[in-house]
N, C-alpha and C positions, 0 to 999 in steps of 0.2 A: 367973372372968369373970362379969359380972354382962350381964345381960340387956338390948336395948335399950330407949330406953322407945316406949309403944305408939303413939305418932303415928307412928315413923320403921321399924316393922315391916312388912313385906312381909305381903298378907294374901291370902287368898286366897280368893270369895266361894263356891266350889262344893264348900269342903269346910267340913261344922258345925264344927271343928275348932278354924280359924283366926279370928284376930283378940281381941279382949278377952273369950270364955270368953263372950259374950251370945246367949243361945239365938237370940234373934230376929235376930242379926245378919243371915241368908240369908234373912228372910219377906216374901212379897209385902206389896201395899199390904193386902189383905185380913184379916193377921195370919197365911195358914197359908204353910210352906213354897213357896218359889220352883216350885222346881221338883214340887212335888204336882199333878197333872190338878186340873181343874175339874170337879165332877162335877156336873151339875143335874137333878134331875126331870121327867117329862113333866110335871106340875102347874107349872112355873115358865116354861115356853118358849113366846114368845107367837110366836103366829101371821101376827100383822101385821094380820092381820082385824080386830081388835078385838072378836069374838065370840066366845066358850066357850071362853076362854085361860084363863080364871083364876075364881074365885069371885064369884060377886055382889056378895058385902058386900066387897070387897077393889076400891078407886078404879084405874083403870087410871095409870100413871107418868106416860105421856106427857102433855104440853101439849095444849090444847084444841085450838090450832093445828093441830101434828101428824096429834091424829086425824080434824078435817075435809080437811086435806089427803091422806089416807089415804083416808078416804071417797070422796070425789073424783076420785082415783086409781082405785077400785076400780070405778065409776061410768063412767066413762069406756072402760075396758078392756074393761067388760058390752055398752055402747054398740057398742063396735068390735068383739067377738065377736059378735055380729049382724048386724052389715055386714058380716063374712065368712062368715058363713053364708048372707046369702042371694047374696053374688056367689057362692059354692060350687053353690046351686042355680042359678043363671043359667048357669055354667059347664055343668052337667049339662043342662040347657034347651036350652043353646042349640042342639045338635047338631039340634033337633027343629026350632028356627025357620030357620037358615041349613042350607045343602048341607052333607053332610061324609061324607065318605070312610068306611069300614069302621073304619078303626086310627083316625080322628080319633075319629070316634063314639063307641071303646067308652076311649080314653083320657079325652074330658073326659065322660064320662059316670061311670068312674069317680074317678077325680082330683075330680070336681065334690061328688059323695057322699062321700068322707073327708073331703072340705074341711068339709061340711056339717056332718057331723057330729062332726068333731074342735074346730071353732070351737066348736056346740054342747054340745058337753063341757064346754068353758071356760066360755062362756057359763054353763050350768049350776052348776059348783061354784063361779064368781063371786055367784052368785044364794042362794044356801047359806051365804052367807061361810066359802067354802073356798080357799084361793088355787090361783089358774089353775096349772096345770104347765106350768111352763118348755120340755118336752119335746113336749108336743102344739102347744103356740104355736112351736116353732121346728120342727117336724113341717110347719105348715099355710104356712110361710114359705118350706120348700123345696119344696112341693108348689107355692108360686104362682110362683118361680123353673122349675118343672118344666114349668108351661104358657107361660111364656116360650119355651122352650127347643123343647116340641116342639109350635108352632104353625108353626115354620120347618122343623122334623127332619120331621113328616108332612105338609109340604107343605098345610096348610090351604089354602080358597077364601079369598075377602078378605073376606065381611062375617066368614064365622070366625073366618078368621088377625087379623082387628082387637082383635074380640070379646073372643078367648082371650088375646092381648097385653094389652089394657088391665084384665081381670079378672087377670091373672097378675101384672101389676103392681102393682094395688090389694091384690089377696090377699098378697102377698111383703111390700107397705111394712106394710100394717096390723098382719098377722101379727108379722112382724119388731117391731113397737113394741111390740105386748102379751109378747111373750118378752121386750123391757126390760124393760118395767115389771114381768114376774112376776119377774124376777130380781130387780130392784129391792126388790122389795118382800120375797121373802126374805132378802136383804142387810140389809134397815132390821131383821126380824123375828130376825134372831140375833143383830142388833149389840146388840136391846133386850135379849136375853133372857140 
């Protein structure tokens, strides 16, 4: 019996085996192996910053666009970790300008200080061209969710119970945006790399 011819064979892509005997039959677009890992360098993974990714003499990929919009980006999130830093200090203040109970006191007294200083973390490693943690920014977004919560649980006075509602708000949205965008921007920094 003679063999069929090779348009009308069954082939099959996951084993080297099959098909017309051509090495390359199973290789990705790249030329290696389908199924070989991608292996990449710490030296080729950009950051997304646009700073101390890559060599000097070496053009960065992206369009001009891109990077001013990255900039921009980065610029803005710096902006908004400062405006929750200092509602974090106001938060912490405030117990001293308005009346406040024992447990209110020592709650936004300390909720007001992590805020401060976790926004200021970010703030920080934005200023560094380090990108923000995801994890601190969605850190200071349930912390401003948490003064929501307990401006009612401990029974705040009203300039307080106001105070710590509309700082827990500001803190919660802001926060929350800067956790997109740092996601965001690890998302753009490993699609590039």
């Amino acid at each position: 019996m003679s063999d069929p011819p090779a348009d009308e064979s069954p082939t099959d892509d996951a084993s080297p085996a099959a098909g017309s005997g051509d090495s390359q039959s199973n290789a990705g677009t790249d030329g290696r192996p389908a199924d070989e890992p991608i292996h990449q360098s710490a030296d080729t993974v950009d950051s997304g910053t646009g700073a101390g990714d890559r060599p000097a003499d070496e053009p960065d990929p992206r369009d001009a666009s891109t990077q001013i919009a990255n900039e921009e980006r980065r610029r803005k999130t710096s902006v908004i970790s400062g405006i929750v830093a200092a509602l974090g200090v106001w938060v912490a203040a405030s117990v001293v300008v308005f009346d406040a109970g024992e447990t209110a006191l020592w709650n936004n007294l300390f909720v007001g200080i992590v805020i401060f200083l976790a926004a200021g973390y970010n703030g920080y490693r934005l200023s560094n061209d380090v990108p923000m943690s995801i994890g601190v920014a969605t850190l200071v977004a349930v912390l401003g969710i948490w003064l929501i919560v307990s401006a009612a649980l401990f029974g705040m006075l009203e300039m307080l119970f106001w105070s710590t509602i509309a700082a827990g708000f500001l803190i919660a949205g802001l926060a929350g945006y800067n956790a997109y965008e740092a996601r965001e921007t690890q998302t753009v920094a490993t699609e590039t790399a």
